[in-house]
C-alpha positions as CSV (number, residue, x, y, z in Angstrom):
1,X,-15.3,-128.7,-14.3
2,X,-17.2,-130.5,-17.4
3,X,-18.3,-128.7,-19.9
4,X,-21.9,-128.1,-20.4
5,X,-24.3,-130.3,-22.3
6,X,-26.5,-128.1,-24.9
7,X,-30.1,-128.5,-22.7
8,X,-28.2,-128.9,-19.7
9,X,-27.0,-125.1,-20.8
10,X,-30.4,-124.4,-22.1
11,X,-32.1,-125.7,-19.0
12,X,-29.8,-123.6,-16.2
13,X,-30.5,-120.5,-18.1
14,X,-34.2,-120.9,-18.7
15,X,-34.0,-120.7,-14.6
16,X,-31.6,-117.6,-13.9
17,X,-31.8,-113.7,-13.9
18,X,-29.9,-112.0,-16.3
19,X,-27.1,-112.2,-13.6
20,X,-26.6,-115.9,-14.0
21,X,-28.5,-116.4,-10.3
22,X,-31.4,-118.3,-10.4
23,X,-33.9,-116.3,-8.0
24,X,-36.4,-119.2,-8.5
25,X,-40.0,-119.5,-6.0
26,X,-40.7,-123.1,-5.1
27,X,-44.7,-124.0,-5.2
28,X,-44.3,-128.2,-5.5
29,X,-45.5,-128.7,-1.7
30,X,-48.2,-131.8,-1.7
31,X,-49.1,-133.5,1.7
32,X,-47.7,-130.6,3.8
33,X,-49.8,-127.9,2.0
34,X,-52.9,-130.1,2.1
35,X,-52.6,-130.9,5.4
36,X,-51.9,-126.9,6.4
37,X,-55.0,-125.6,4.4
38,X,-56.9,-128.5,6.0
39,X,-56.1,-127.5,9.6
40,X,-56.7,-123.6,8.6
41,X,-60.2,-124.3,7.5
42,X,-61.1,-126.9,9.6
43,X,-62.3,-128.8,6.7
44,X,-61.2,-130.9,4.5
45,X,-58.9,-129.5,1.2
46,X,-58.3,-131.5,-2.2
47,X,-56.6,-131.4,-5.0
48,X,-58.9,-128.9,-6.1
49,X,-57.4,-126.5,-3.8
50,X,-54.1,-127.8,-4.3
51,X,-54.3,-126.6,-8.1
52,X,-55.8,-123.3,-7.4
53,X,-53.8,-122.1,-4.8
54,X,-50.7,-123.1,-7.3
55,X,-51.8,-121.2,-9.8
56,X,-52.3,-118.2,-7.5
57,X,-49.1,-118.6,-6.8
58,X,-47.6,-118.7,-9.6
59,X,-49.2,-116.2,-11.5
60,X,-48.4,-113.5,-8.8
61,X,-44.8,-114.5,-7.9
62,X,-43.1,-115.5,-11.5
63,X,-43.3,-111.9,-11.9
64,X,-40.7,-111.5,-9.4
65,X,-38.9,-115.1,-9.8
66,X,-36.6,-116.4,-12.4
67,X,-38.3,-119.7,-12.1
68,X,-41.0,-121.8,-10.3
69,X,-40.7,-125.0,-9.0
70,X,-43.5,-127.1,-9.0
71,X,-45.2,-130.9,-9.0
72,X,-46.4,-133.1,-11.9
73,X,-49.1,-134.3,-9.3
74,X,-50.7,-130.1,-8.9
75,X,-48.9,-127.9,-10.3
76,X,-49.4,-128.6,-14.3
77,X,-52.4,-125.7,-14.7
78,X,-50.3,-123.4,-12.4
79,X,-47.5,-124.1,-14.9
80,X,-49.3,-122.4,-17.6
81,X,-49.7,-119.2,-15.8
82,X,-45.6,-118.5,-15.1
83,X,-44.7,-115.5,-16.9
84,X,-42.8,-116.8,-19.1
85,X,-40.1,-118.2,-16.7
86,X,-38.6,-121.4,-16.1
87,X,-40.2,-124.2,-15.0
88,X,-38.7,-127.2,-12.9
89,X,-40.6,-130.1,-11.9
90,X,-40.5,-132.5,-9.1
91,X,-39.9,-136.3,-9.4
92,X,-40.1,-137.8,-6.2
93,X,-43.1,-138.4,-4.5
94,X,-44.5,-136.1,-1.2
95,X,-43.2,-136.8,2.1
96,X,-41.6,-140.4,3.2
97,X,-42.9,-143.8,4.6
98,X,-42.3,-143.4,8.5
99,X,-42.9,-146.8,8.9
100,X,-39.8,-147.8,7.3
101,X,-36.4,-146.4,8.8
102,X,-33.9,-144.4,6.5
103,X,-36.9,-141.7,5.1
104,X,-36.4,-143.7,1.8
105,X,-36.7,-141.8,-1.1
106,X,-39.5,-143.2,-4.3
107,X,-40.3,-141.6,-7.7
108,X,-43.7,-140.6,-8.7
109,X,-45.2,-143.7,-10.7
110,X,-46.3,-142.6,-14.0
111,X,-43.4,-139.8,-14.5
112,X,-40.1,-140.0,-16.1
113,X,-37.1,-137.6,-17.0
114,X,-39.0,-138.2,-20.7
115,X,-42.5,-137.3,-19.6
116,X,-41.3,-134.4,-17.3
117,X,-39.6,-132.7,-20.4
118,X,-42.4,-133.5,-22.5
119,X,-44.7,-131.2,-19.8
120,X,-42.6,-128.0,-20.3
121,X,-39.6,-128.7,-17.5
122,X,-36.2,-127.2,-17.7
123,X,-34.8,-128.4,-14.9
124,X,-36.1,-131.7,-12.8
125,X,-35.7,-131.2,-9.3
126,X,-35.4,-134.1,-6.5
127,X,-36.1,-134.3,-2.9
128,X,-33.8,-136.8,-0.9
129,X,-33.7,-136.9,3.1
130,X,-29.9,-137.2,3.9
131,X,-27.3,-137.6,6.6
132,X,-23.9,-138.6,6.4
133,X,-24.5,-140.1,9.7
134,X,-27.1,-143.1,8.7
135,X,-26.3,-146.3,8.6
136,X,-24.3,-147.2,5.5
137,X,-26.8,-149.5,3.4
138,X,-29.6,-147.2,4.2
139,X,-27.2,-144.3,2.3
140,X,-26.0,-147.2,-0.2
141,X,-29.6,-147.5,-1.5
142,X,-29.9,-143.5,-1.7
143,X,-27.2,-143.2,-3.5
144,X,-27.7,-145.8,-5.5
145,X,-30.4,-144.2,-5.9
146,X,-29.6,-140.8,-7.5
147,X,-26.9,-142.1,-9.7
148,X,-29.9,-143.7,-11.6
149,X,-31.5,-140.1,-11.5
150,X,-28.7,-138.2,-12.5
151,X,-28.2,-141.1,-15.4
152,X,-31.7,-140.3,-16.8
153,X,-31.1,-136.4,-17.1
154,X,-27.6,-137.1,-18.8
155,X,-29.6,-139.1,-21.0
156,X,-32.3,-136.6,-21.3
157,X,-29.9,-133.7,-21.3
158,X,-31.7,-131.8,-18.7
159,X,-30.1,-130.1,-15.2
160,X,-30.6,-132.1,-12.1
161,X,-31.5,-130.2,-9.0
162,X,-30.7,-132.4,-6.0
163,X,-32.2,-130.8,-2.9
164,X,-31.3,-132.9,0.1
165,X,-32.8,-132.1,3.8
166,X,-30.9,-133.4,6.9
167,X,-32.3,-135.1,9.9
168,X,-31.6,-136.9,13.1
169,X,-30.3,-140.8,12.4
170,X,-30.8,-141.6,15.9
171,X,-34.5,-140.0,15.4
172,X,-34.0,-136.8,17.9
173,X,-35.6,-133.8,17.7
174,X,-34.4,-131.6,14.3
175,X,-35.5,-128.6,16.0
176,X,-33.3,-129.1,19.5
177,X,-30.1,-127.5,20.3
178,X,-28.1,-130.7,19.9
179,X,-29.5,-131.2,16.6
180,X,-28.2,-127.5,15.8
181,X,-24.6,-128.5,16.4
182,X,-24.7,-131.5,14.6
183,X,-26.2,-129.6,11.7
184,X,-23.5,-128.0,9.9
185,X,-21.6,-132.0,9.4
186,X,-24.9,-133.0,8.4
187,X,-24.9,-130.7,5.4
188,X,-21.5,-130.3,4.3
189,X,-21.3,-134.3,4.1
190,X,-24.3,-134.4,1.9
191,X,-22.3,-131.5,-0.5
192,X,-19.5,-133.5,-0.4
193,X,-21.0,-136.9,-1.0
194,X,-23.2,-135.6,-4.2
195,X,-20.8,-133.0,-5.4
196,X,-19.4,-136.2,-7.1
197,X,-19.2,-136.9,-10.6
198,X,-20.7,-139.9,-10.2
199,X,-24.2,-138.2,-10.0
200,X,-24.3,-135.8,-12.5
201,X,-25.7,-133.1,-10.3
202,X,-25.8,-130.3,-11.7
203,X,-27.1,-127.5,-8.7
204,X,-26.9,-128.5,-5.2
205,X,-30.1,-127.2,-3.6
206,X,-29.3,-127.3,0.1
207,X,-30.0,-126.3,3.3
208,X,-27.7,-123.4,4.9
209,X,-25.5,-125.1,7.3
210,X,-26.8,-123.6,10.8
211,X,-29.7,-123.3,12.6
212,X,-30.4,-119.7,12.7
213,X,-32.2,-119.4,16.4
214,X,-28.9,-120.8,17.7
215,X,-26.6,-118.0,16.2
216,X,-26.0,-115.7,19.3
217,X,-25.9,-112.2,17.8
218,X,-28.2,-112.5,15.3
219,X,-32.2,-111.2,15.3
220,X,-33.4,-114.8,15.2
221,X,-31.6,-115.9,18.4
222,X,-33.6,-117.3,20.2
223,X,-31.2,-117.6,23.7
224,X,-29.9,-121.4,23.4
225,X,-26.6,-120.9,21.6
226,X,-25.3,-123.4,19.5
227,X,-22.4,-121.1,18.1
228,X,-21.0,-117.4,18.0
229,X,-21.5,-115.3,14.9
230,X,-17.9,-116.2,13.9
231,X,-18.4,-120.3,14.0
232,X,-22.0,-119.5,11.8
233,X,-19.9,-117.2,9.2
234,X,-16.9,-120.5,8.9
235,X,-19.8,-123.2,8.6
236,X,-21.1,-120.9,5.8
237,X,-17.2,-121.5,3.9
238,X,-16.8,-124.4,5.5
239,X,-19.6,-126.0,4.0
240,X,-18.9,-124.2,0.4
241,X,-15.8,-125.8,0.6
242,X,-17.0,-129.3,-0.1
243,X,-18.3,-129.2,-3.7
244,X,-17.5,-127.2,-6.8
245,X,-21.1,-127.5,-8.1
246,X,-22.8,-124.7,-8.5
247,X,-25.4,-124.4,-4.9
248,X,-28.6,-122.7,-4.0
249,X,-29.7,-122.3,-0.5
250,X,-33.7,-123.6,0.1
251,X,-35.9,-121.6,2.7
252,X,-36.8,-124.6,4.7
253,X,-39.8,-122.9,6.0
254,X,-38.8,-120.2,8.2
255,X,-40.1,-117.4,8.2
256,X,-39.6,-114.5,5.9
257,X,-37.6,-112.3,8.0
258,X,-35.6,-115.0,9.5
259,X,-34.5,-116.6,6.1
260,X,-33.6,-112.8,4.5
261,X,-31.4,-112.4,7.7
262,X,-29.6,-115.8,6.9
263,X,-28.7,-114.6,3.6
264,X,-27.4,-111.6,4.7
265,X,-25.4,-114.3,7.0
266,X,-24.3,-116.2,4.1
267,X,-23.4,-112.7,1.9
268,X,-21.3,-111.6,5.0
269,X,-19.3,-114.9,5.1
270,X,-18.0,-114.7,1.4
271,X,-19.9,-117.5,0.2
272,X,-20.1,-117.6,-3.7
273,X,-23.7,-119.5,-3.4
274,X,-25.7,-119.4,-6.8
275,X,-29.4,-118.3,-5.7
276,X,-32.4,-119.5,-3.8
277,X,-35.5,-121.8,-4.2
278,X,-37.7,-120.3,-1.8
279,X,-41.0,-121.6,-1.2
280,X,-42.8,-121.3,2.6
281,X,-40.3,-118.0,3.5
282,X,-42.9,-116.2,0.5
283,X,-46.5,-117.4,0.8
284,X,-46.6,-119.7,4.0
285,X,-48.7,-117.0,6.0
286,X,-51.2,-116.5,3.0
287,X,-52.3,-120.4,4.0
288,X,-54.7,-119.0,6.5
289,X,-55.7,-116.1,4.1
290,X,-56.8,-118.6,1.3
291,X,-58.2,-121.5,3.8
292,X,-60.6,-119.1,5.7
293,X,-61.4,-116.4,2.9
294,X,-61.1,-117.9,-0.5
295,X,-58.9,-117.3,-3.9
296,X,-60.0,-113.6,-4.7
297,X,-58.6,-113.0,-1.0
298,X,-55.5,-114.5,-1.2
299,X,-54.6,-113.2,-4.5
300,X,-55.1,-110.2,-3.2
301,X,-52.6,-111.0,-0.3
302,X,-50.1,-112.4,-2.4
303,X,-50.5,-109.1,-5.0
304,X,-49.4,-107.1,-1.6
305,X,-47.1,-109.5,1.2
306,X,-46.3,-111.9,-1.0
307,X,-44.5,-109.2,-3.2
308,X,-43.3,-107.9,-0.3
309,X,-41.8,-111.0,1.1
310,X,-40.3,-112.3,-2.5
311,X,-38.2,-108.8,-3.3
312,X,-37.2,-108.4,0.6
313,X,-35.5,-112.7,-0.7
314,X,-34.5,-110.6,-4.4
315,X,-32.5,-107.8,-2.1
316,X,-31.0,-110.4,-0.3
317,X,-29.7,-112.3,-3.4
318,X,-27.7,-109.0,-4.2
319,X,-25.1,-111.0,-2.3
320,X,-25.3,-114.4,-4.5
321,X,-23.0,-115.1,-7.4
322,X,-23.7,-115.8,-10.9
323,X,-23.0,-120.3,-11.2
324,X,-21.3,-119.6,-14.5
325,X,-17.9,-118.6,-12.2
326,X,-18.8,-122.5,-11.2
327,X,-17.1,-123.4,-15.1
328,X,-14.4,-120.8,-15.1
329,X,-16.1,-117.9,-17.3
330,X,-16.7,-115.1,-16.7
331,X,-19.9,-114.7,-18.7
332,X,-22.5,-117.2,-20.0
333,X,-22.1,-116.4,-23.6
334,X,-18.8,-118.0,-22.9
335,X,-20.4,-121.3,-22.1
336,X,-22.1,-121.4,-25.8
């Protein structure tokens, strides 16, 4: 393993715990969280909203996180009010064009590595849809891509987070049964392909490699099986296997008990993953609380479930491992 630029070192430990796991919340939702508080109020929501419910956010859950995440675009007050954790900050824009195939990736317009350091971040974070199974010059241009990402941190000397989410290439359902079988090669090829060098990754932020309602044996089974508790436990490993990188596992929106039963999943297989960036598993359900009855009421909500919710994720990262191991030490001091 490389050894570890200064503010690449600086940046990774402005995000952890004291363990060396980064416990981090994720708040850099755009279009999706619009769109939600629109539909809960039946009204229209701005940016206005956007920013308050942020900072509501974020005040309330950096007590409990080692890190937010959040967007240049919103989240810049909310920043201010973090508790003295780490920030990261998101590059790419919300969402993707559907009217072009491939869910091509695009940066945010007046943002750069330079501009995102210069507003406080530690770490920059970005978004890429990805499946091994795409048609080669659509994942040519992705990769393309995030080599010139992963150049502008090196140059920057900032850790890149590269979250990637899976989907269907032949446009199927990502909820179905078939698409729950095909899941486990759609992430462990994405680990593989940008656990290279060539990217300069630094954390993997990925999706766990099963879909949990399809695990028979588990609480969130929901009676279609896709595999037996033994086949989820070896996609866990199976998929750790493919990169070296340090990894943290994203919440993907399910729901809070669901995604505290698949880390107990991933801490039964063995899997040395790094941490979480969970954002919808910790204040999805306060979306109604803040659309219908206003700021004072969801604070309050967030003061009371959304503690709740983000300790019941900290008890379930009692199973993750420090990403130091990642470089062969044993502690971080070691790393310099």
């Amino acid at each position: 393993m490389s050894k570890l630029t200064p503010g690449k070192l600086a940046g990774l430990k402005a995000v952890s715990d004291s363990r060396g796991v980064i416990a981090a919340a994720a708040m850099d939702q755009r279009g999706s969280l619009q769109k939600s508080l629109a539909k809960e109020r039946g009204a229209e929501a701005d940016g206005h909203d956007l920013e308050v419910f942020k900072t509501l956010v974020t005040e309330v859950l950096t007590r409990h996180a080692s890190a937010i995440l959040l967007d240049p675009e919103y989240g810049l007050p909310a920043s201010k009010h973090r508790n003295g954790k780490g920030l990261l900050l998101a590059y790419e824009k919300t969402g993707y064009d559907s009217q072009t195939p491939g869910r091509l990736p695009d940066l945010l317009d007046v943002w750069s590595v330079r501009r995102l350091k210069e507003a406080g971040a530690d770490c920059i974070k970005i978004l890429l849809y990805y499946t091994p199974f795409e048609k080669s010059h659509i994942n040519d241009h992705k990769q393309a891509w995030i080599e010139r990402i992963g150049d502008e941190c090196l140059a920057h000397d900032i850790p890149f987070f590269l979250e990637f989410v899976g989907y269907d290439a032949e446009g199927g359902d990502e909820k179905s049964l078939a698409y729950a079988k095909k899941k486990p090669e759609i992430v462990s090829g994405a680990m593989a392909e940008f656990g290279k060098a060539r990217y300069n990754v630094d954390v993997l932020k990925v999706e766990v490699p099963i879909a949990m309602e399809f695990v028979e044996g588990t609480k969130a089974f929901k009676g279609e099986k896709a595999y037996t508790r033994a086949e989820a436990l070896q996609h866990f490993r199976d998929a750790e296997s493919m990169t070296h990188k340090p990894f943290i596992y994203l919440s993907a929106g399910v729901s809070n008990p669901v995604f505290i039963e698949t880390l107990e999943l991933a801490g039964e297989s063995g899997t040395k993953f790094n941490g979480v960036l969970c954002g919808r598993a910790t204040w999805k359900d306060g979306i109604a609380v803040y659309a219908r009855q206003g700021a004072d009421a969801f604070k309050h909500w967030l003061e009371t479930v959304g503690v709740e919710n983000i300790n019941n994720v900290n008890e379930g990262l009692k199973a993750a491992s420090p990403w130091y191991l990642k470089f062969g030490v044993k502690s971080m001091d070691e790393l310099g």
